[in-house]
C-alpha positions in Angstrom: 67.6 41.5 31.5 69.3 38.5 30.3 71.6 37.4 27.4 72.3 38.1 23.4 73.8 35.7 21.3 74.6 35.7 17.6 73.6 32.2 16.3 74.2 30.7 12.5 71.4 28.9 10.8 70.5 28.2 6.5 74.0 30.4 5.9 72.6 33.3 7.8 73.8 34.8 11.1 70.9 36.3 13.4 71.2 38.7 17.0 69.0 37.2 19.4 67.9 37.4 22.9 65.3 35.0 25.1 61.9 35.6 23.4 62.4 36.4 20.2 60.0 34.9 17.6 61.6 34.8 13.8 61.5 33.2 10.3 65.0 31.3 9.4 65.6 29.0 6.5 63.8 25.3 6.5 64.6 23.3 9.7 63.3 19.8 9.8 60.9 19.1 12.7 57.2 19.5 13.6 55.6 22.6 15.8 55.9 22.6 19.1 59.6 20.4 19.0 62.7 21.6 20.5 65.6 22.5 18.8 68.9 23.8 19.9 71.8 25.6 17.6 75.1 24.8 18.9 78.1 26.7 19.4 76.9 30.1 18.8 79.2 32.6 17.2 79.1 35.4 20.3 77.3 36.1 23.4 76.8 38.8 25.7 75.1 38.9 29.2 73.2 42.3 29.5 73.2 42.0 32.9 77.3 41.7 33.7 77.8 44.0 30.5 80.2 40.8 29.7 80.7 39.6 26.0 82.6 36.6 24.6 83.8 36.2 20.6 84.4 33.0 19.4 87.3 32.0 17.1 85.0 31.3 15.3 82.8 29.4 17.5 81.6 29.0 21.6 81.2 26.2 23.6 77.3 26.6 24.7 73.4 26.1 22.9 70.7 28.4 22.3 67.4 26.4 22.5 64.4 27.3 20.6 60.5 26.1 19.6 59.8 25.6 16.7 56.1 27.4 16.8 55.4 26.5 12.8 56.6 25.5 9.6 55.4 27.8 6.3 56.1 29.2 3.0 56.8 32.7 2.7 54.9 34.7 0.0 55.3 34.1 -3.9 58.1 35.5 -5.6 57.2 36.2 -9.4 59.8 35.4 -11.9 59.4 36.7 -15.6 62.1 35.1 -18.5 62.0 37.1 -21.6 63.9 37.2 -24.6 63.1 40.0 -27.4 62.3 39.2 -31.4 61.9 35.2 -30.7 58.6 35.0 -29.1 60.1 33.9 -25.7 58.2 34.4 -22.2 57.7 32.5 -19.2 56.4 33.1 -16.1 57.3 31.1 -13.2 56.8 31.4 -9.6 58.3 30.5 -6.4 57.2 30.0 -2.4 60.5 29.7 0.1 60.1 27.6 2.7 60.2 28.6 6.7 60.6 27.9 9.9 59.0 30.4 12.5 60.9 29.5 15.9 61.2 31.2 19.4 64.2 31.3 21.6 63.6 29.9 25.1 67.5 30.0 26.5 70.7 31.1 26.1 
């Protein structure tokens, strides 16, 4: 079946397993570059039904593709302050990465 790892990236942790296709946090590089996280927080074979913690990290990559860079959708922000004719309207577009996970 194959492996699972836990893997941190932009401040977030994410579960996942060969083939996965996601949206994290900004990573510099171009589409179709490989990237790998190192030292994954935990991983587990499926297979051997074997896991491994780190304290708090493992030796070990998880590669990945990076298929595209993006911005997400906009975000509308509204200021407003009553009785002294204060409004503004602002917007906002996060920035992503859409990769894929060839190995663990």
């Amino acid at each position: 079946m194959g492996s699972v790892a836990v893997i941190k990236t932009g401040g977030k942790q994410y579960l996942v397993k060969e083939g996965d296709i996601f949206k994290v946090e900004k990573l510099s590089g171009q589409a179709g570059d490989k990237i790998s996280f190192k030292n994954p927080l935990l991983t587990f074979d499926l297979d051997k039904s074997e896991i491994q913690i780190g304290q708090p990290y493992l030796k070990g990559e998880v590669r990945a593709e990076i298929l595209e860079q993006g911005k997400g959708k906009k975000i509308k922000i509204v200021k407003y302050k009553p009785k002294v004719r204060y409004h503004k309207k602002t917007g906002h577009r996060q920035p992503y990465t859409k990769i894929k996970i060839l190995k663990i």
